[in-house]
N, C-alpha and C positions, 0 to 999 in steps of 0.2 A: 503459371502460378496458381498454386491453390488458394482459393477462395474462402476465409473462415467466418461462416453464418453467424449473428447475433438476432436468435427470434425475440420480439417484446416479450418482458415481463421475465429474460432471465438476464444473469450477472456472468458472466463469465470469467473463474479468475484461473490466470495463465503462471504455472511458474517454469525457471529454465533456470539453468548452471550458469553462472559466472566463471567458473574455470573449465577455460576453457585455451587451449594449444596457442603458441605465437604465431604459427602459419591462419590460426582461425581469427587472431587479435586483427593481423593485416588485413585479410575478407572484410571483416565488422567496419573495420575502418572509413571501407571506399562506402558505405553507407549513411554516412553523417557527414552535416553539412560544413560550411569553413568555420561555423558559430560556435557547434559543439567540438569541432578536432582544435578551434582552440582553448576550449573550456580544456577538454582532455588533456590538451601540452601545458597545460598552468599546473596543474597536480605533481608534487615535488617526490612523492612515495611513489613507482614504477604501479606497486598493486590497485594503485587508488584508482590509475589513467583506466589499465584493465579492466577493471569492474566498470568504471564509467562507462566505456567504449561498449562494452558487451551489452548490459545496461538498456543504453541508449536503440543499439543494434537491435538486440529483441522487441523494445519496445517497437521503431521504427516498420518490424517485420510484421507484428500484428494489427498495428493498427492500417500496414499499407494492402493486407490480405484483407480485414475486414471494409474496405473500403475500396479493392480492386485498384489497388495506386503500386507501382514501383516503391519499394521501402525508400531508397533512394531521395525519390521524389516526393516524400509525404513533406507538408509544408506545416508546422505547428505556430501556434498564436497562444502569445506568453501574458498573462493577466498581469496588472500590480505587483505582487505578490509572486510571480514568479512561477502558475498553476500553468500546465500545456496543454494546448486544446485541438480541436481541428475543424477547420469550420466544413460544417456538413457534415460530421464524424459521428460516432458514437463518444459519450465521456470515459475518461480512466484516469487510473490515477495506479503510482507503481512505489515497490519499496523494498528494501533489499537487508539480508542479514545472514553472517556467512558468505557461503559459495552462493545463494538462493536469489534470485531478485523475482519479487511475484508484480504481475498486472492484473488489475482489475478493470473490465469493461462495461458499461452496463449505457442504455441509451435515459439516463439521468447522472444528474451529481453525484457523484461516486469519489471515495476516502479509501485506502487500504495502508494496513500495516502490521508487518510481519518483526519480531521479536525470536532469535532462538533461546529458548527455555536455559536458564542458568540460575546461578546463588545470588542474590542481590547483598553487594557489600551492607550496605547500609539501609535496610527496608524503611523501618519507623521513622528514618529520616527522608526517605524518599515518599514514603504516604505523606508526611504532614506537606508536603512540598506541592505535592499536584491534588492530593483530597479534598473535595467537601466536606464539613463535618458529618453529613451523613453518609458519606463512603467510609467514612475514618470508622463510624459505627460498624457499618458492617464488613470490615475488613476484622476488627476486632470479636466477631461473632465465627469468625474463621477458624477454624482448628492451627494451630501454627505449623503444624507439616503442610499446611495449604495453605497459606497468608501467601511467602512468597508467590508462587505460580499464577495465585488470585491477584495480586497488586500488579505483577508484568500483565497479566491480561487484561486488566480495566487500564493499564498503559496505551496498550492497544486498540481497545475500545476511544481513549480519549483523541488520540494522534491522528486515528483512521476519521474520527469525525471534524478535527481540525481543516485537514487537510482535504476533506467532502466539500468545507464552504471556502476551500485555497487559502486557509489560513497559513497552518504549519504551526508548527509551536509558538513561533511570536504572539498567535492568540490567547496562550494562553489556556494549560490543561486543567486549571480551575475553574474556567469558564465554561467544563464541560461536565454535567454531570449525569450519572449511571446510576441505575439500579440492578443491584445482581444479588438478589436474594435467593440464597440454595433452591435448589430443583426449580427455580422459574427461570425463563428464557430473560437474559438482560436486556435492560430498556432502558433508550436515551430520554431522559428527564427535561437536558437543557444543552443546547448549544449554542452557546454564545447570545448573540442577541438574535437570532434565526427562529421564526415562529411555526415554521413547517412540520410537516410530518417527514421522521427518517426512520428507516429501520438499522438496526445493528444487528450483526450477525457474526458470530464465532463461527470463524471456518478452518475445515481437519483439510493439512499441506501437507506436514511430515509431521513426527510423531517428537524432532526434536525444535518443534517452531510453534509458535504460538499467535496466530493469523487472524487480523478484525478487519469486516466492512462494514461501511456505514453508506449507505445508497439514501436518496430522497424519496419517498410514500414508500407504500407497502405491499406486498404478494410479492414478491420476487423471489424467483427461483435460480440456486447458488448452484454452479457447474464448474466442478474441478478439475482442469486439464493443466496438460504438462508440453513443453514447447522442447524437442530436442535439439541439441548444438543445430546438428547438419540442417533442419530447417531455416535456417537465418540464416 
């Protein structure tokens, strides 16, 4: 089994296909434990268990190469909230949209979340919903060919930092606030009741995805790899 390095001080984020063959559904399968193939048999839609399985699979397969473990055998520990950990692991956190499921690794608290770029029915109802008023400002500072694109990506930004402190959205995406003022790099203002230093980072996946991490301190160096089927 190859072995995949995490040096300090970089992030590693991994994406791979979710469709993926029914002879490769079965493979994925004998990979996950009796806790998640029941998770997987509860999903009422055939495509939902799929995505789970695979999902699950790739995660399984990186975090058991970066760790020198049998995918198999990797053994996870579930916070409150439901965040998966490993103890003596490196952190990650994964997230899926479309065919795409991305992992983010990094040896700190680590949020990721991937979005595919589309029309938003209803924006101005979706900004007052998750905005601070000073997002609300500067979304309105936006050219409206750009509002949309810019509101899914401060989405992103908000979800991926939720889910850095194992929130998830029950925390609450007004609890999180951004600064993204044109040509400056975006910066997390506030998270929740969390007094640390995190960095945020817009990261290029595919050209029709729109990708945010949120790691703990700062200097960290972002590495885009790609995980094919036949590896898992």
């Amino acid at each position: 089994m190859t072995t995949f390095n995490l040096p300090p001080g970089e992030i590693h984020l991994w994406s791979a296909s979710l469709d993926v063959s029914d002879e490769k559904v079965v493979e994925m399968r004998l990979l996950l434990n009796s806790r998640e193939l029941e998770r997987a048999d509860r999903f009422r839609v055939p495509n939902a268990a799929r995505r789970f399985i695979t999902a699950r699979a790739v995660l399984r397969t990186l975090i058991g190469r970066m760790t020198d473990t049998d995918p198999a055998e990797v053994e996870f520990s579930y916070s409150e909230q439901g965040k998966p950990s490993v103890t003596g692991g490196p952190c990650f956190n994964s997230s899926d949209s479309g065919d795409t499921v991305i992992v983010a690794v990094a040896h700190a608290e680590i949020g990721v979340d991937v979005e595919g770029l589309r029309t938003l029915p209803n924006p101005d109802r979706l900004a007052r919903r998750i905005c601070t008023d000073r997002e609300l400002e500067q979304l309105a500072a936006i050219p409206d060919h750009e509002s949309g694109a810019a509101l899914l990506r401060l989405w992103t930004f908000k979800e991926a930092a939720l889910k850095a402190v194992g929130l998830g959205l029950p925390g609450g995406l007004r609890n999180v606030e951004v600064d993204f003022q044109p040509g400056e790099p975006p910066r997390l203002l506030r998270l929740c009741d969390d007094r640390g230093t995190w960095s945020l980072m817009p990261a290029e996946v595919d050209h029709s995805f729109l990708c945010s991490v949120v790691v703990r301190e700062t200097g960290w160096r972002l590495n885009v790899r790609e995980l094919p089927p036949q590896s898992v």
